[in-house]
C-alpha positions in Angstrom: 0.0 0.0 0.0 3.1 2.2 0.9 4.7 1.8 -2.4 1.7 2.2 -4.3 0.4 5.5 -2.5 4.4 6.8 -3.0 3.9 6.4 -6.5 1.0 8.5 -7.0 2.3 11.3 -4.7 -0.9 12.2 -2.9 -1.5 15.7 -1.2 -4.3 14.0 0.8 -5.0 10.7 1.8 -8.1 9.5 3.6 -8.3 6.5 5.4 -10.7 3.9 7.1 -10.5 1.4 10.0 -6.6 2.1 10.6 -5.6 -0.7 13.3 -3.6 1.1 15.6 -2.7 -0.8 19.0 -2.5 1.1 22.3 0.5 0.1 23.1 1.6 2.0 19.4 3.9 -1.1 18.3 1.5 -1.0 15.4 -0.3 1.9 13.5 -0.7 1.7 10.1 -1.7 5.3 9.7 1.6 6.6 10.9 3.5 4.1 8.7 1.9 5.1 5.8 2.4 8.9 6.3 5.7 8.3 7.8 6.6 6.5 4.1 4.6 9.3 2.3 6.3 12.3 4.6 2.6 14.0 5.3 1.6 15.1 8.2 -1.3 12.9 10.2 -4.3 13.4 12.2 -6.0 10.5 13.6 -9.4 10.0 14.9 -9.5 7.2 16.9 -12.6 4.9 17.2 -14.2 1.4 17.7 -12.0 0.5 20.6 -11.6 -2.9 21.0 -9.2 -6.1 21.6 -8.1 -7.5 18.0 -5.9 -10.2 16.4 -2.4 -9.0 15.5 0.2 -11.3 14.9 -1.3 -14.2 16.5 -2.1 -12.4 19.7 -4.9 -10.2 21.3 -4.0 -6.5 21.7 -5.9 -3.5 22.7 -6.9 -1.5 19.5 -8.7 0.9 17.7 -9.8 1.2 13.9 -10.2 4.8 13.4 -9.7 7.5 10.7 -6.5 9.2 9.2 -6.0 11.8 6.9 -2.9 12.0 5.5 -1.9 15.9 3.9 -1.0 19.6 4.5 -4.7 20.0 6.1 -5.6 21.9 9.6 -7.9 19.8 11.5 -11.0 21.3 12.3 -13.5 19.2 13.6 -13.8 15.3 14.7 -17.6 14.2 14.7 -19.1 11.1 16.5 -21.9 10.0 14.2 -25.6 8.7 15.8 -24.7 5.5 16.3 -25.9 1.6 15.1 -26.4 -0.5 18.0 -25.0 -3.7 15.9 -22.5 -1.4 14.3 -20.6 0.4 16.9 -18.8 3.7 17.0 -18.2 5.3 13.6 -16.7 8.9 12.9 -16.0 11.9 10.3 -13.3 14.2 10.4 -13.6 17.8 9.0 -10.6 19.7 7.7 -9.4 23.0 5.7 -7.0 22.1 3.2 -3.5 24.6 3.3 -2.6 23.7 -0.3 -2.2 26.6 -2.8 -5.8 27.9 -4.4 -9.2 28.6 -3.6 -10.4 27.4 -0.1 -11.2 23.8 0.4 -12.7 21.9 3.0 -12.6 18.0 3.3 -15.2 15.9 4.8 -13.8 12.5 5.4 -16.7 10.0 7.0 -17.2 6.1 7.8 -20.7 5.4 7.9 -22.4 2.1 9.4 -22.2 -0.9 7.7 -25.0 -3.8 7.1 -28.3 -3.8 5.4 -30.1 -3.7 8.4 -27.7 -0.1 9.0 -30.2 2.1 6.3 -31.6 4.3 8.7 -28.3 4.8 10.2 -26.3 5.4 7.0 -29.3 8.2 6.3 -28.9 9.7 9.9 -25.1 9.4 10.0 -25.2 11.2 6.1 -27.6 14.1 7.5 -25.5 14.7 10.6 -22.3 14.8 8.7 -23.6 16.9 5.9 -25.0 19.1 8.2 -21.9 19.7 10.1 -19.7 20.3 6.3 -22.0 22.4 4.7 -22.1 24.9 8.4 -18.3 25.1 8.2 -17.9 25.1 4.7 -20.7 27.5 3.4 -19.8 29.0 0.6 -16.0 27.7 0.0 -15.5 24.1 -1.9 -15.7 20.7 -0.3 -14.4 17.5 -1.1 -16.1 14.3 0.6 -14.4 11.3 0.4 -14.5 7.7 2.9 -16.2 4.6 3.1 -20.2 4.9 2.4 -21.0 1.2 3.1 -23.4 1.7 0.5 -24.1 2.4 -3.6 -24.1 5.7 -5.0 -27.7 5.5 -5.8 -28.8 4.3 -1.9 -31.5 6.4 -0.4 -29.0 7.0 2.6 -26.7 9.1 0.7 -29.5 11.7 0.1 -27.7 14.5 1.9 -24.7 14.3 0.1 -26.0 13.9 -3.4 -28.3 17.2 -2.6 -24.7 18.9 -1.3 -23.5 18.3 -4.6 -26.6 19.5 -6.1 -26.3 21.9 -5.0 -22.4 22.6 -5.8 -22.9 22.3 -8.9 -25.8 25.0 -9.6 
């Protein structure tokens, strides 16, 4: 994954479920933006023990973004009772150009999670759009669901919206 990012030369990276153990003898977030030289903000979530190398260790499996961004905002998302604790990170990018704002998010996963992905979505794009307002905003992350899925409502209306 490390050689593969390196060769495309990100600015920004965003990143789901990144095992990080709390002792820190493993975090794949900081070895990937230690390989890629960009700076990282982590948001941890979905503590937990996990399997690493054969044995149990306390963990989490949060969200990283990886780039020249200033953090602005973590967000807990309404959560799925047989989903756990999922997150969104909100950031202002300090690249050359216009402002931009990136909305990184992890919604619930499972098909019994609809009215969660739908909450989760509102919430989140509720949160963007107030910091954002009339600057640019790039939303990237793992949906757990199609394009087309009623749940993602609030963000297809955002980029209705962006585009008029």
């Amino acid at each position: 994954m490390a050689a593969g990012l390196a060769a495309l030369q990100p600015h920004i990276v965003l990143l789901q479920e990144c095992f990080a153990s709390a002792d820190g003898s493993a975090h794949t977030a900081r070895a990937l933006a230690d390989t890629l030289g960009l700076p990282l903000w982590e948001t941890p979530a979905r503590t937990k023990p996990r399997r690493w190398e054969g044995r149990w260790v306390h963990s989490h499996a949060g969200l990283a973004l990886l780039g020249d961004c200033e953090p602005v905002q973590a967000l807990a998302l309404p959560p799925h009772p047989a989903d756990g604790e999922r997150v969104a990170q909100m950031a202002r990018w300090r690249g050359p150009g216009p402002a931009l704002w990136i909305g990184h998010v992890h919604l619930a996963a499972g098909a019994d999670a609809s009215a969660a992905r739908l909450q989760q979505c509102q919430h989140f794009t509720d949160h963007l759009q107030a910091l954002a307002q009339a600057d640019s905003a790039v939303v990237g992350g793992d949906f757990n669901a199609e394009p087309q899925d009623p749940a993602l409502a609030p963000l297809r209306a955002g980029w209705q919206l962006a585009g008029q």
